[in-house]
Each structure stands twice: as structure tokens, then as C-alpha cells.
MARTORSE-965305 format. One record per atom (N, C-alpha, C): x, y, z; residue in three letters. Coordinates in steps of 0.02 Angstrom, whole numbers, plus 50000, padded with zeros to 5 digits. Example, Ala and Ser with C-alpha at 12.3 -4.5 7.8 and 13.67 -1.06 7.14 Angstrom:
residues 2
506604971650390ala/506154977550390ala/506604983550390ala/506424988850354ser/506844994750357ser/506455000250394ser/
***
This chain:
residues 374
493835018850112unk/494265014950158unk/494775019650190unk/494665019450257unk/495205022650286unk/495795020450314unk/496405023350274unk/497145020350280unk/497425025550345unk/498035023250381unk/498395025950443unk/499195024750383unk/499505029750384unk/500375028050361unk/500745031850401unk/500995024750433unk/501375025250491unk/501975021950503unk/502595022950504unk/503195020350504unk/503315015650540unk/502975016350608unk/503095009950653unk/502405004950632unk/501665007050612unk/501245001350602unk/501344994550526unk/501424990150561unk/501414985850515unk/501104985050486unk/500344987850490unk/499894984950417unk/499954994050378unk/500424996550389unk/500595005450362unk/500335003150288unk/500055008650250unk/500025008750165unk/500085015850153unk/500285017150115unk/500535024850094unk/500175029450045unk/500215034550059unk/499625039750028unk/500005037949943unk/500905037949941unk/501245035649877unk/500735030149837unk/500945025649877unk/500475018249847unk/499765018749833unk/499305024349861unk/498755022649848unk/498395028049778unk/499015033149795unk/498965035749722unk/498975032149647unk/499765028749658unk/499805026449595unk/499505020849562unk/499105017549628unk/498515011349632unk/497925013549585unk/497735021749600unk/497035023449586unk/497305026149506unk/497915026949506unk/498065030649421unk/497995023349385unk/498305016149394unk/498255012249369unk/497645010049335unk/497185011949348unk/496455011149332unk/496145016149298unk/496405022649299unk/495885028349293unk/496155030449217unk/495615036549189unk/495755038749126unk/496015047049120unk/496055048149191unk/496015054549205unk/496085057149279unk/496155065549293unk/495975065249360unk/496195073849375unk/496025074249415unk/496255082149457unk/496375082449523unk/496895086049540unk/497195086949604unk/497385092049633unk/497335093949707unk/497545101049741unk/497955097349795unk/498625100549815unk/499085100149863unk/499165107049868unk/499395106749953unk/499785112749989unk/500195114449967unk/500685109649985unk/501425110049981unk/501565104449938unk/502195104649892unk/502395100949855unk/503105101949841unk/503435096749855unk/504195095949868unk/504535093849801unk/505135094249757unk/505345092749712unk/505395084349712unk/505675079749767unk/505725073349793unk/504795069249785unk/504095073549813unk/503555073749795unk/503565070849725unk/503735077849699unk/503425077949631unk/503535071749585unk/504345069949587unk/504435064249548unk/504205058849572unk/504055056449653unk/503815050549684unk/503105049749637unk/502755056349640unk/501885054649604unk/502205055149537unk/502195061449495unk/502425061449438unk/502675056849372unk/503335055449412unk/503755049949376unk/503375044049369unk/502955041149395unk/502955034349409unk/502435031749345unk/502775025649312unk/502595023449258unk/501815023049256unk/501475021749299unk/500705022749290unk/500395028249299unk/500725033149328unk/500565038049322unk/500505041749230unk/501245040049201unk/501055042549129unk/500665037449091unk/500575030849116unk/500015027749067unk/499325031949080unk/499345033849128unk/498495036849147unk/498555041849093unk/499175046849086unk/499005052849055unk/499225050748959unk/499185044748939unk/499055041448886unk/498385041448868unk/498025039148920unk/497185040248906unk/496645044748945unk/497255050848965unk/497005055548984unk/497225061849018unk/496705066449036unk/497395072449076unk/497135073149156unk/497595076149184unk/497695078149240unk/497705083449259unk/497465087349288unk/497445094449319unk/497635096349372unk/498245097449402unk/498505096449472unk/498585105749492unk/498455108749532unk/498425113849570unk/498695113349634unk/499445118749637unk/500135117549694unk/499935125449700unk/500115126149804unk/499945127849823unk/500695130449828unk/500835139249854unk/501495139949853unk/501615146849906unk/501065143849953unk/501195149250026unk/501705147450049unk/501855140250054unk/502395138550080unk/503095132750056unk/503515130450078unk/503795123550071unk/503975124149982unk/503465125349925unk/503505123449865unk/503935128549852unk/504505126249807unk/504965130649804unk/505445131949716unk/505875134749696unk/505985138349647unk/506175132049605unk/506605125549647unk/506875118749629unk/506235114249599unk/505695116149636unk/505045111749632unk/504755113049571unk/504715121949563unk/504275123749516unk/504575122449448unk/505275122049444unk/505635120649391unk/505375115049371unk/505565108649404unk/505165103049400unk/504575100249362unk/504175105049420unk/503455103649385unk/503425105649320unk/503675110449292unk/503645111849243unk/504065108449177unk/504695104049221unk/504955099949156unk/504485093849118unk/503975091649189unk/503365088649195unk/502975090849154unk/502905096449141unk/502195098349119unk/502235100549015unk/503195100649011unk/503395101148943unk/503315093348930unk/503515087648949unk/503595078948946unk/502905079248911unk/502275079348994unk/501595075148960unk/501185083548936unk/500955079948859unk/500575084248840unk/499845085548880unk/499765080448903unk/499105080348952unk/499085080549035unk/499545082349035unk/499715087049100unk/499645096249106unk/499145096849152unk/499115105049156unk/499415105549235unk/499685110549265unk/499945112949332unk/499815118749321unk/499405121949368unk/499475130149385unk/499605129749478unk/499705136049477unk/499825138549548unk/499525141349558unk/499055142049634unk/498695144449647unk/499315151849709unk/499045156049702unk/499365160949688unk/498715167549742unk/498895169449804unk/498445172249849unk/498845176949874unk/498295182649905unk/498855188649940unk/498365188550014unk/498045183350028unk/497635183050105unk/498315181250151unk/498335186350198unk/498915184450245unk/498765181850311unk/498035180550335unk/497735175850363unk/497495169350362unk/497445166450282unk/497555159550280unk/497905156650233unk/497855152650237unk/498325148350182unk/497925142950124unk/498345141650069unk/497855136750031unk/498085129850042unk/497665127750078unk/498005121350120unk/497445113350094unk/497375112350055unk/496915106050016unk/497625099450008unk/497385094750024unk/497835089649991unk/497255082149963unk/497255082049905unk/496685078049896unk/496765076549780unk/496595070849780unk/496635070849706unk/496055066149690unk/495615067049656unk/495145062049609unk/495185060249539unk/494965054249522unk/495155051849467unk/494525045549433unk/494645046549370unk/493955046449328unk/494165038649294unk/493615032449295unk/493755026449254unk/493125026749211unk/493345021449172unk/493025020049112unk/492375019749121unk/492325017849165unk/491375014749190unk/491025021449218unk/491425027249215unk/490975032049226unk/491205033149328unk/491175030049343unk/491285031549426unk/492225036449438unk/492375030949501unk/493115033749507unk/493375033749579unk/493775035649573unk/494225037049652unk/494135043949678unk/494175043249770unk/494585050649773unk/494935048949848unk/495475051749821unk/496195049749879unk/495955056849924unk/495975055449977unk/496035063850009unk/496135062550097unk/496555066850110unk/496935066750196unk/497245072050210unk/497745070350262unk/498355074250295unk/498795074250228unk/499165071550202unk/499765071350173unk/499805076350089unk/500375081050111unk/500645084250033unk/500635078149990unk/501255081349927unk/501515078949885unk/502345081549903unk/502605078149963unk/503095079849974unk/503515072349988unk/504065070850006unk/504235061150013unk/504145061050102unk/503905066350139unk/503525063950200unk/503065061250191unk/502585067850172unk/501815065850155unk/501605060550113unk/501705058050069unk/501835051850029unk/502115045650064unk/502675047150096unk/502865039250123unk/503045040950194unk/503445046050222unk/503755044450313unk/503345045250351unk/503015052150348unk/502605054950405unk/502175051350430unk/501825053650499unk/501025049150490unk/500485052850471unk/500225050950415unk/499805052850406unk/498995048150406unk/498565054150387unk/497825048450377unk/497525048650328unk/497495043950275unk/496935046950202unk/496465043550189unk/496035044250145unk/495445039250138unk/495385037950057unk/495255031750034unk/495105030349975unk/494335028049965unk/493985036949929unk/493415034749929unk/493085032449857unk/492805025049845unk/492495023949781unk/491985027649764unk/491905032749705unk/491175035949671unk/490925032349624unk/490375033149641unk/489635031949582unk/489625036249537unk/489655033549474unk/489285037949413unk/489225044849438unk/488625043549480unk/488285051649490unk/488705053949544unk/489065050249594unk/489385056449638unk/489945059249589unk/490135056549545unk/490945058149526unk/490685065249472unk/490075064749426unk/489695068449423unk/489515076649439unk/489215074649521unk/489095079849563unk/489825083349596unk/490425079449596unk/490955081749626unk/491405086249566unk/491485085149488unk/491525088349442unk/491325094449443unk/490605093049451unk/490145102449446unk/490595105849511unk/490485102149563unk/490835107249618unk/491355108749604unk/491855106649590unk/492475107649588unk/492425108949516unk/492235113449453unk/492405116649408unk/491775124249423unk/491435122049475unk/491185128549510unk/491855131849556unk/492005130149594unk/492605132549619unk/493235134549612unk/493435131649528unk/493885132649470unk/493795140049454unk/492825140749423unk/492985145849410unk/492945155149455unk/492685153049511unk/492725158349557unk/493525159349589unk/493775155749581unk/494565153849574unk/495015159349541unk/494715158549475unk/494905160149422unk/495915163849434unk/495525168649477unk/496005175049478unk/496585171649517unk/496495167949558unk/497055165849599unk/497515158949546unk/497255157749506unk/497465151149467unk/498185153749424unk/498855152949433unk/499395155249386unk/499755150249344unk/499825151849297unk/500465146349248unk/500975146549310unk/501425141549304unk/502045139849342unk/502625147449321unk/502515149149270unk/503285154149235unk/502775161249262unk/502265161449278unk/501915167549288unk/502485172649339unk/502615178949347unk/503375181649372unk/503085180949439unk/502335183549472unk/502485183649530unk/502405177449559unk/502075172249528unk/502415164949560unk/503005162949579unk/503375166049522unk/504255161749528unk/504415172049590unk/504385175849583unk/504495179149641unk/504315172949724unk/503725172449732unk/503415168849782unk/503775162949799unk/503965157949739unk/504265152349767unk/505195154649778unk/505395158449755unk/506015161149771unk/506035164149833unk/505615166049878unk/505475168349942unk/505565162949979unk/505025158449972unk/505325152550001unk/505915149450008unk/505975145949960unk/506705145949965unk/507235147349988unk/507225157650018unk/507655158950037unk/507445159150118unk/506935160350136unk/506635159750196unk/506815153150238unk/506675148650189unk/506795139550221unk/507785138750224unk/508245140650160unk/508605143250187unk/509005148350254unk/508645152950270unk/508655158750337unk/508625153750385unk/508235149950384unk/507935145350469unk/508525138350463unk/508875138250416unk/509495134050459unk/509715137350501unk/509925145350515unk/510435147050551unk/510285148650609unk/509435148150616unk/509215150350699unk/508935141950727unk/508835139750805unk/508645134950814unk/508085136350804unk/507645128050779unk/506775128950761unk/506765121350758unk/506315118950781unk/505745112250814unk/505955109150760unk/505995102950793unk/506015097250720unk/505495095650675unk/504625097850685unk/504295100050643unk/504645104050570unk/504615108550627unk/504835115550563unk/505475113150518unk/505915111450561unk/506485107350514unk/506145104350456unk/505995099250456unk/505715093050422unk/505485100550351unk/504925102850362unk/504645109750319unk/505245113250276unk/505595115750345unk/506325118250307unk/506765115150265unk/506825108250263unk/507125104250234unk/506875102150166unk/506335102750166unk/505865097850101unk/506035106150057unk/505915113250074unk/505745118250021unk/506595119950018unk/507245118250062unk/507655119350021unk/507915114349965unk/507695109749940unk/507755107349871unk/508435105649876unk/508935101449912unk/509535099949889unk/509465094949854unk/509155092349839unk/509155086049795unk/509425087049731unk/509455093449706unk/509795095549646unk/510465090649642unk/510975093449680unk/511505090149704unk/511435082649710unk/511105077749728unk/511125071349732unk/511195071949824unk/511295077449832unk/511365077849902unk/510835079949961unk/510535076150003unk/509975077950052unk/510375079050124unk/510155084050145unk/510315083850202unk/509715082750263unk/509085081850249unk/508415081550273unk/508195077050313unk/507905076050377unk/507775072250424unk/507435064650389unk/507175067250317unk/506775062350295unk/507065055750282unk/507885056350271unk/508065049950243unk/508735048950289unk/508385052550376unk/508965048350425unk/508665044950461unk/508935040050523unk/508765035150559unk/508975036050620unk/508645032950674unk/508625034150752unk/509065024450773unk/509075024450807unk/509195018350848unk/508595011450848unk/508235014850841unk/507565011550844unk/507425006750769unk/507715009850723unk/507615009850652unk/508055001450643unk/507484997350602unk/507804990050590unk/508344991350543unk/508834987650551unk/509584985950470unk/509444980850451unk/509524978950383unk/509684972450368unk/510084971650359unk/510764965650363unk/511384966550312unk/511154958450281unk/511434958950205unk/510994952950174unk/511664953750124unk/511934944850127unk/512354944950060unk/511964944849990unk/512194946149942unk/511864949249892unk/511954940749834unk/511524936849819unk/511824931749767unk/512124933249710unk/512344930549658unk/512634931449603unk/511974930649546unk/511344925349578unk/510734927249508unk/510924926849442unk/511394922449396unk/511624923049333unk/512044929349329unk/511764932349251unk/512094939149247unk/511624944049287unk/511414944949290unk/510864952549327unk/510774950549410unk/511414950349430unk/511394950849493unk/511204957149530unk/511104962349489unk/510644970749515unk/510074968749539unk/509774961549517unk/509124960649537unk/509114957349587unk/509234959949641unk/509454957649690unk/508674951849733unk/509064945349734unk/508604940149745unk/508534940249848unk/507964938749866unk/507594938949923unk/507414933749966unk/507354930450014unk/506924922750033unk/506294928150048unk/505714924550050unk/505194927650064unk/505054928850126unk/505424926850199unk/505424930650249unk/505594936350255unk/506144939650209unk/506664944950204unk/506274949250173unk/505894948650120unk/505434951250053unk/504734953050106unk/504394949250134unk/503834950950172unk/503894953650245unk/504244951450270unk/504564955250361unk/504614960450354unk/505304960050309unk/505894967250334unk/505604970450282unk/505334970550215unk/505264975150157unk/504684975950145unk/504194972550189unk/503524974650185unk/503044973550130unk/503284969050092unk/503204967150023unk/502494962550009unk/502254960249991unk/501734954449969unk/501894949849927unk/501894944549937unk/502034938949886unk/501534938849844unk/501704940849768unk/501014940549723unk/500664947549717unk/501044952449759unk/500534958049740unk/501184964449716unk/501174963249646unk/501774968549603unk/501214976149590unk/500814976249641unk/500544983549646unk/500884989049671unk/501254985449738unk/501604990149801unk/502124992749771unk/502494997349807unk/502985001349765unk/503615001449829unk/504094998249816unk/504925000049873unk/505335005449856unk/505285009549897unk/505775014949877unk/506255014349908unk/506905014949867unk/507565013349886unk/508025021449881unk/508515019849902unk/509065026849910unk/509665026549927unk/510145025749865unk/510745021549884unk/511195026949920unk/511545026549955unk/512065029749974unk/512775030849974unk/512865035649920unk/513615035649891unk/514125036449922unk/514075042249953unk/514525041950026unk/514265046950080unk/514745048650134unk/514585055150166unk/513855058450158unk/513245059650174unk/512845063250187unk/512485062550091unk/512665058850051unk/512615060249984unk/512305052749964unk/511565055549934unk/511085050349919unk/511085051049823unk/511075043649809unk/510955043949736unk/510285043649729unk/509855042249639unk/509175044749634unk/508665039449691unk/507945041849674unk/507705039449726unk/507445032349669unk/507265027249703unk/507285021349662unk/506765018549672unk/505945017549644unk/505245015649659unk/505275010549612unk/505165004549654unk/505164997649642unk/504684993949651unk/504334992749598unk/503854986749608unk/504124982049662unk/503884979449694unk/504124970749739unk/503824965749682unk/504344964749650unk/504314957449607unk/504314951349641unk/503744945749636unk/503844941249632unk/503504935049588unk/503994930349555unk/503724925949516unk/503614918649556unk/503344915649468unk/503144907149517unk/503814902449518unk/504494905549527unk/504884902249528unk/505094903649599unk/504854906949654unk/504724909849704unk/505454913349710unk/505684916949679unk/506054923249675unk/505894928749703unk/506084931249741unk/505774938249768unk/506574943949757unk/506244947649730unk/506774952649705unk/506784958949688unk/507254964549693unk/507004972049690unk/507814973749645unk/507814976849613unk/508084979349567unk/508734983949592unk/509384983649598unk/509504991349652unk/510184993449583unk/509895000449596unk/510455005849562unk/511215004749577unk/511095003149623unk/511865004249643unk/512234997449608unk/512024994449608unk/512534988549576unk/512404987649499unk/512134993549465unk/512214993349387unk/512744991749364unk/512914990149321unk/513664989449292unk/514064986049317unk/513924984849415unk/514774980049429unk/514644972249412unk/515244971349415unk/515434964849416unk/515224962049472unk/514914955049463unk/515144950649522unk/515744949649564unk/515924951749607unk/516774948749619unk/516694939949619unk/517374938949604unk/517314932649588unk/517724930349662unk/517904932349722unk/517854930849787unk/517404934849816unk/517174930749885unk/516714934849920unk/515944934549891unk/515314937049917unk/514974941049885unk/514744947949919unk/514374949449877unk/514264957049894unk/513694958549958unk/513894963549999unk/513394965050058unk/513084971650048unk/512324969150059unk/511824975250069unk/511634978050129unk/511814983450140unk/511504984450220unk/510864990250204unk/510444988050233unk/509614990650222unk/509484993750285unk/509214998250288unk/509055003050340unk/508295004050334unk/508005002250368unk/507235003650368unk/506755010550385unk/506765016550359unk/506465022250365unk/505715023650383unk/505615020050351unk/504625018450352unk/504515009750311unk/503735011350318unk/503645006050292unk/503705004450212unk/504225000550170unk/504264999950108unk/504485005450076unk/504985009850136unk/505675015150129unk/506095014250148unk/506785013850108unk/507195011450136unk/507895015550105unk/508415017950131unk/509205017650111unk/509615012650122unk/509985013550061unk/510615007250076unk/511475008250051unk/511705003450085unk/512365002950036unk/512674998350041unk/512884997449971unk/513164990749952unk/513994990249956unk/514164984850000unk/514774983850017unk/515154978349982unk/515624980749938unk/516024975849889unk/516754974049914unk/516744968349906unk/517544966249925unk/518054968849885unk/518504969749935unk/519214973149902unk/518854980349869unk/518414980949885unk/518184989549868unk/518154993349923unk/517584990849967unk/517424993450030unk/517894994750091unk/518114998050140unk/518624995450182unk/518134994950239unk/517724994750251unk/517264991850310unk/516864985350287unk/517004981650211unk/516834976050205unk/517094969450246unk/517574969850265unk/517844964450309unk/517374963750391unk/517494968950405unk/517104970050476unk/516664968850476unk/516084969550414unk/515394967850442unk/515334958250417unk/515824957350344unk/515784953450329unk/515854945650392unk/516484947850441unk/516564946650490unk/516104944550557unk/515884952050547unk/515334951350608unk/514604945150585unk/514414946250492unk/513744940650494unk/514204933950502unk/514744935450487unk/514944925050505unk/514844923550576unk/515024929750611unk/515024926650687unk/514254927450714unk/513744930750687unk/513044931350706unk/512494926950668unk/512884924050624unk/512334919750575unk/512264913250612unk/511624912150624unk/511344906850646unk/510944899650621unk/510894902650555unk/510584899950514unk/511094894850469unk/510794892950407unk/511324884950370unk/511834887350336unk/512194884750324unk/512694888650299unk/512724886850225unk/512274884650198unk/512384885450116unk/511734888950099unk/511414892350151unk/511014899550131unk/511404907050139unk/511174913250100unk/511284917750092unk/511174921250174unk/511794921850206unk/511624926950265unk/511114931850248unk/510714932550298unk/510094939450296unk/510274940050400unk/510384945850400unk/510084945850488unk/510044953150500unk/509364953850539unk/508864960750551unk/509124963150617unk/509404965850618unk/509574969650706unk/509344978250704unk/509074979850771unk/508874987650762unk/509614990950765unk/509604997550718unk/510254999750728unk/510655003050808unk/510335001950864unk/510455003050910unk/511114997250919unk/510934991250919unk/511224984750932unk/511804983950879unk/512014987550822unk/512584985950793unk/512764994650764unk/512704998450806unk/512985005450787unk/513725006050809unk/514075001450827unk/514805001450831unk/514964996150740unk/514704993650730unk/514724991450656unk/514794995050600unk/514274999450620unk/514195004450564unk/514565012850577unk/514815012550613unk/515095019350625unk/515915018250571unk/516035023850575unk/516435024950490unk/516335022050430unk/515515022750426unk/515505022150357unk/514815025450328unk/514755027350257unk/514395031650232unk/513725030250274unk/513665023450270unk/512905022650329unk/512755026850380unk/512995027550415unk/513285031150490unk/513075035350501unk/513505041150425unk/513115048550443unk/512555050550423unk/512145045750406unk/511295046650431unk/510975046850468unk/511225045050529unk/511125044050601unk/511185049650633unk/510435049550662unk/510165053850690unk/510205055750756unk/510385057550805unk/510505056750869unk/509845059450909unk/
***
């Protein structure tokens, strides 16, 4: 089946989602990427089905480190690779200065003998996975192809051989420290917003909690939501949805807790907290609801309630920030502005979708803002 992930197409599905779809099922699997971004790694990595797979089985993933993959990444992978015992990572490791090792593709083995194989345009980077456009295909194998694709690909393993490195191997971590400083060098000269985007993913600020990367800003074009937040008992973090709001704006499915929302709260100024992969919950009490970091621990205020403003990045990507009374000092203003734009009943939860073109005098002085892209 051939998927398109595309930020503006509405029926978009993500190379992210269709990974962790095919781990849900499988007992096993092996994988080659180009490039692989530290933000990547934990999007595939981390994700809870991903370590059930490597419960009943291992994984063999091979990162490519001509370019982009960098000293932040390899660290990473490797805290990865101390966690699951059934996790192997090597680096493939070349001195051809005419091409590159450029594969992005992973297969994976089920019980019945057959299996998956994901393979396209897209790294393991949080473009290639969720913003960019990319194209991949999810192809089902037979017994015997999955079989015949084994022999090839442990024929190719071993003519390989020489290029294949542990992650700590010295001239790897030489190689990805090049990077690094290279993708560093190209902030200070002008270079294409391509190359940006490249430059951005291999300098690794995410260490910091801090991105500065095209990946998680917004144009004019880009939908907002601002949505008061209910109170939901005690676990108002679980922030409750109408199912226009849940399926429109968040791209969600009623009934299908396969898809994955990635969230990215925003603390202040240019400074993103962790990245947050969320099932889209919904039950038969028709609740629709996503979980958000940012409101761990607070209180309900007991005036007011709380405002979410959602920024739409791609499809079922999103940043936000949550605006609390008597916390926020731009809570009044917007609070303000949905009374005077709400159209709807008034003993429902304001929700209203405007592109950020149409309320960028709203959002200017405040952490939202300086994501905005010009």
C-alpha cells in the first residue's frame, strides 16, 4: 500500500505511524536509515510497541553516518541499545567520497511466518517520520518472500562486513563529531531552507529541551486551535475533546487507539518541553482525549478554566501552550478574544480553529509567537 505524508493532505499517514503499526504485530525485524536524528530515534525507539516487539524479539537497525547523524544521536542510540537487550545498532562506516549510504527502509517478521516491509523517502529523523513529504510503501510478505528477502539481506550483511561498526568504535564517534561540527559551521553562512532543515536535525539541541529547528515552527497558513480545557474530575491532564475537535483539527479516528499525536509543549521563548506520542483515546462514553505534559501536577483553578492553544504542524503534529489564569499574562486577551468569537452555546467548552494568519496579533508576545516563521 502506498502512503503520501503530507502536512497539507488530509488523508496524510506517517512513515512514524506505520512503523509502530507494523512493530505491534511483529516478533522481530531489521532496519537501514541514512540519516538518523536524536528527536528520530526516540519517536521510533521509545515507543511502547516498539519495546513489546523487542520482548519477543530483536531488531537489527544499521545508521548511516555520512551525514546529519550526529555525536547527540549516537549517544542515544546507544543508551537504547544498553535498555533493550535485543536491540543491536551498528554504523555503517565508508571512506567512498562519491556516494553515500543512503537506504531508508525496515522489515519485520510475525508469527505466521510472513511480515512487513516499510520502505520510502523518509529517515529516522521527526521530518522524515512525521513533517516532511514524504512517500513509503507498506509491503505485506509471504512466508517465502520474507524468506527470500532474509537470504538477501544477510548476503549483503556479510559482504558488508567491513563497513559494519559498533556505535563506541573511535572512528565512528570521530565521523559523527565532524558532523556535528560541520552542521554547526553552516549556521553562520546563508544556505537554502533544505539544507537548514539537515543542519538543524544533526545539531542535536534537543539536549537542552531547546529546538531551534524549522521542524517545530509555523507559517501563517498553519491552523490554531484555542480550546478551553474542562476540569474532567481529578485528571484534568487528560484533556477531554468533542469529536469534531478530536477528528478535524487532530486528525484522530474515533475508535482507532492505533494512531499516534505528537504533542510539544512550549515552555517559553524558543524552548520546547519532551516530545509527547499519544495514542488518540477514545471510549464508549464518547470521550475523546489526549493526555498533555504540561498540565501534570496543576491544579484546576478554581476561577476561569484553562486555555490550550494548538498549533497544527503536520498532520497529528502539533505544539502547544497552556494558558492559566492569574498565571499567564496573555490569558485575559485571548480569554477575551474566544468570548467575543464564540459562536457556538454557551454551556459548551469554547473550541475555535482560525489559521494563524487571522489571529497573529493575538498571539504575538507570547511563547507561541516565537515559533513563527516568517
Amino acid at each position: 500500500m502506498l502512503h503520501i505524508q503530507d502536512p497539507n493532505y488530509s488523508n496524510s499517514y506517517s512513515l512514524h505511524e506505520a512503523l509502530i503499526k507494523s512493530c505491534s504485530s511483529a516478533n522481530g525485524g531489521k532496519g537501514a536509515y541514512a540519516f538518523v536524528s536524536r528527536t528520530g530515534a526516540e519517536l521510533f525507539l521509545a515507543d511502547v510497541e516498539f519495546e513489546k516487539m523487542l520482548e519477543r524479539g530483536i531488531y537489527n537497525l544499521i545508521v548511516g553516518i555520512d551525514e546529519i547523524t550526529n555525536t547527540s544521536t549516537i549517544e542515544r542510540l546507544s543508551d537504547f541499545q544498553d535498555i533493550y537487550q535485543s536491540l543491536e545498532i551498528r554504523a555503517f562506516l565508508h571512506n567512498s567520497n562519491n556516494s553515500l549510504f543512503h537506504p531508508k527502509l525496515s522489515y519485520f517478521t510475525k508469527s505466521d511466518g510472513g511480515g512487513d516491509l516499510v520502505i520510502g523517502s523518509g529517515n529516522l529523523t521527526a521530518g522524515g517520520l512525521r513533517k516532511n513529504r514524504e512517500a513509503f510503501a507498506i509491503i505485506n510478505l509471504s512466508q517465502d518472500e520474507l524468506l527470500k528477502i532474509e537470504a538477501y539481506w544477510n548476503e549483503w550483511l556479510v559482504q558488508s562486513d567491513s563497513y559494519l561498526k559498533p556505535l563506541n568504535d573511535v572512528d565512528v564517534l570521530e565521523r559523527v563529531g565532524a558532523n556535528s561540527a560541520r552542521a554547526r559551521a553552516r549556521q553562520d553562512y546563508p544556505i537554502s531552507p533544505t539544507q537548514q532543515i539537515y543542519a538543524d536535525e544533526a545539531i542535536g539541541s534537543d539536549d537542552q529541551g531547546t529546538d531551534e529547528s524549522q521542524e517545530w515552527s509555523f507559517q501563517e497558513s498553519n491552523l490554531v486551535l484555542l480550546a478551553e480545557i474542562p476540569r474532567s474530575g481529578d485528571r484534568w491532564n487528560q484533556a477531554n475533546f468533542d469529536i469534531n475537535t478530536f477528528e478535524n483539527f487532530f486528525g484522530a479516528t474515533a475508535g482507532d487507539n492505533s494512531q499516534r499525536i505528537l504533542l510539544r509543549s512550549i515552555i517559553s521563548n524558543r524552548v520546547l518541553g519532551n516530545i509527547e506520542v499519544r495514542p488518540s483515546v477514545s471510549v464508549v462514553s464518547q470521550n475523546y482525549r489526549f493526555e498533555l505534559e504540561a498540565a501534570a501536577g496543576l491544579e484546576y483553578p478554581q476561577i476561569g478554566r484553562p486555555i490550550g492553544v494548538f498549533v497544527r504542524l503536520s498532520t497529528r503534529m502539533f505544539i502547544y501552550k497552556l494558558f492559566m489564569p492569574e498565571m499567564d499574562e496573555k490569558y485575559l486577551d485571548i480569554a477575551d478574544w474566544m468570548n467575543a468569537n464564540w459562536t457556538g452555546r454557551t454551556d459548551r467548552m469554547k473550541r475555535i480553529v482560525k489559521p494563524v494568519g487571522e489571529i497573529r496579533g493575538l498571539l504575538q508576545n507570547s511563547p507561541v509567537y516565537s515559533f513563527f516563521m516568517v
